[in-house]
Phi, psi and omega in degrees: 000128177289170171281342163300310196300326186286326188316317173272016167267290188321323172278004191255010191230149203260165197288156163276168192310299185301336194287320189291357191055054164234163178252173188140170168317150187260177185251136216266350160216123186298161210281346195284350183259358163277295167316329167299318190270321152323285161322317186283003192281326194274332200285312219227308202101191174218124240232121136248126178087000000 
């Protein structure tokens, strides 16, 4: 994903919780690398076998 594509995205996705001063687990992936992995799933498929 360019940094122009992350730019319209990032505001449509929720701040996490710790940005917000709540407490909890931090999140072990960040959201632009979740997206990535998404687009590359929808992009490729899921290869079986």
């Amino acid at each position: 994903m360019t940094d122009a594509e992350w730019a319209q995205v990032r505001p449509m996705l929720p701040v996490p919780g710790q940005l917000r001063g709540r407490e909890g687990r931090p999140e072990a992936y960040g959201h632009r690398a979740i997206r990535d992995a998404v687009r590359h799933l929808v992009d490729n498929g899921i290869k079986c076998g």
